[in-house]
N, C-alpha and C positions, 0 to 999 in steps of 0.2 A: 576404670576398665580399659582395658590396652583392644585396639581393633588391629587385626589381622590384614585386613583388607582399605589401604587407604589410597584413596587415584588424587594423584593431581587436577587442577583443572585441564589440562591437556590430556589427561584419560578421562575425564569425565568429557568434552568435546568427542572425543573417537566414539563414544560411544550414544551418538547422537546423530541424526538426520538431519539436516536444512531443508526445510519447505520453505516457501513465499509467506514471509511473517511470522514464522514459528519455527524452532528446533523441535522436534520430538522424536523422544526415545526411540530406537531400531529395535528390531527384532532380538539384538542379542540380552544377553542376561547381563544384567547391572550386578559389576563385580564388585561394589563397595556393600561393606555392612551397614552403615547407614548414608544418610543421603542430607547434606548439612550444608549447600552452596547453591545460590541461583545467581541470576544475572538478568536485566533488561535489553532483549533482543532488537528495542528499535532504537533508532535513530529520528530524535523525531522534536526541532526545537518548538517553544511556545510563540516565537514571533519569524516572521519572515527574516531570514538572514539565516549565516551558517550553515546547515546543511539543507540549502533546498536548491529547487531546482526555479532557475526565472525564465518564465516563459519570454518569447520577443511580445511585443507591444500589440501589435497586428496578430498574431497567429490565433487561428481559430479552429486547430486543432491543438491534439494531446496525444503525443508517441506514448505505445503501451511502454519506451523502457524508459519514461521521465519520473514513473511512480516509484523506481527499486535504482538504489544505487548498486553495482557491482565491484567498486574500488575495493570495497572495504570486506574482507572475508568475513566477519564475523557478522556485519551488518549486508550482505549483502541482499538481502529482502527486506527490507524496512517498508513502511508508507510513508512516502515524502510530503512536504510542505511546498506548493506550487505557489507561483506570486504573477503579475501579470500587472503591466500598467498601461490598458488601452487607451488610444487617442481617444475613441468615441464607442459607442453601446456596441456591443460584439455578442457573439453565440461562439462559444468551443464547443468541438464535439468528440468524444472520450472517446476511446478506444473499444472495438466489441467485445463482447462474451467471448468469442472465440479468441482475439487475439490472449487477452488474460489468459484464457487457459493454455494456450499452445506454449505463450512465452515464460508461465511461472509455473504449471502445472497445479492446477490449481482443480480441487477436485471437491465434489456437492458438496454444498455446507460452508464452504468456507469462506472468507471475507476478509478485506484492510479495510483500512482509511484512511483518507486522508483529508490534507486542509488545504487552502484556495484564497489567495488573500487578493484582494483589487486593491491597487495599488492606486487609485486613479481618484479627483479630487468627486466624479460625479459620473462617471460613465459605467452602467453595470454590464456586467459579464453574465450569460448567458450559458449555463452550463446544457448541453445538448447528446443523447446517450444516441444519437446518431440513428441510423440504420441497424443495428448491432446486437440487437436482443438483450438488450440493459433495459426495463421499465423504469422512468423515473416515478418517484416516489417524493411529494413535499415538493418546496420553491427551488426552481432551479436556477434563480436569479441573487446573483451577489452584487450588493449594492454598494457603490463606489466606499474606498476608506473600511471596507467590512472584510471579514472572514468568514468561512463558510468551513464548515466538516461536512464532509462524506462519507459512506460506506456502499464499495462495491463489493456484493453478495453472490454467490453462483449459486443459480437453482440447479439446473442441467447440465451436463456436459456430454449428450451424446451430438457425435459427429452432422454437422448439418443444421441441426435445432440448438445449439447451445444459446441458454440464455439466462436472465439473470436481476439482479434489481441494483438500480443505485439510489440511496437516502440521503436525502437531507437529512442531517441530525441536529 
């Protein structure tokens, strides 16, 4: 059977939205008769190196834009892989509810993750959801030589109260 209707991947992209972490279909009408093509939206290695982002040594914070690379058009939302090799025991503290949402537009319900490697022979990292309206959930302590996964969650997002949960997973 012959289809009428068949889009490149470049029509199938136009007819697509980018959010933080996901493409999903727009409002228009999906002009293919069927639908026979996906792809893996993240960028996202199994071990530190390649695409992630290394914190300095000392820093104990976490810029909301160390989580999404923007180089890359197709991946520009991804959850990154963070690495970090403190001299001695350290607290980071993640970015708020509000900035997440201001900066990826990120709206209830939705969530990334990401991963957190210590880099260090014995000194743990302290993950800290700050002032920010993040509730931690689970150990927020990565222990030297380990990795950690997370998920940041948005319950809220009205102006003023945004807030939200980060998990250990």
């Amino acid at each position: 059977m012959a289809y009428s209707k068949v889009l490149a991947p470049v029509d199938m992209t136009n007819q697509l939205e980018r959010r933080p972490g996901h493409w999903y279909w727009d409002n228009q009408l999906l002009t293919a008769d069927r639908v026979l093509w996906s792809w893996v939206n993240r960028v996202e290695p199994s071990n530190f190196g390649g695409n992630s982002v290394g914190l300095t040594a000392g820093a104990t914070s976490i810029t909301v834009t160390s989580f999404f690379d923007s180089s890359e058009s197709n991946n520009a939302a991804y959850s990154a892989h963070l690495g970090q090799t403190p001299a001695g025991p350290i607290s980071v503290a993640m970015p708020t509810a509000a900035q997440f949402i201001s900066n990826f537009g990120f709206i209830v319900g939705e969530y990334f993750e990401f991963s957190y490697t210590n880099l260090s022979g014995g000194n743990a990292i302290t993950v800290t959801a700050s002032a920010g309206g993040l509730t931690e959930i689970g150990s927020m302590v990565i222990a030297g030589g380990a990795t950690a996964r997370f998920r940041v969650y948005i319950g809220t997002i009205t102006s003023g109260i945004e807030d939200g949960l980060i998990i250990r997973l």
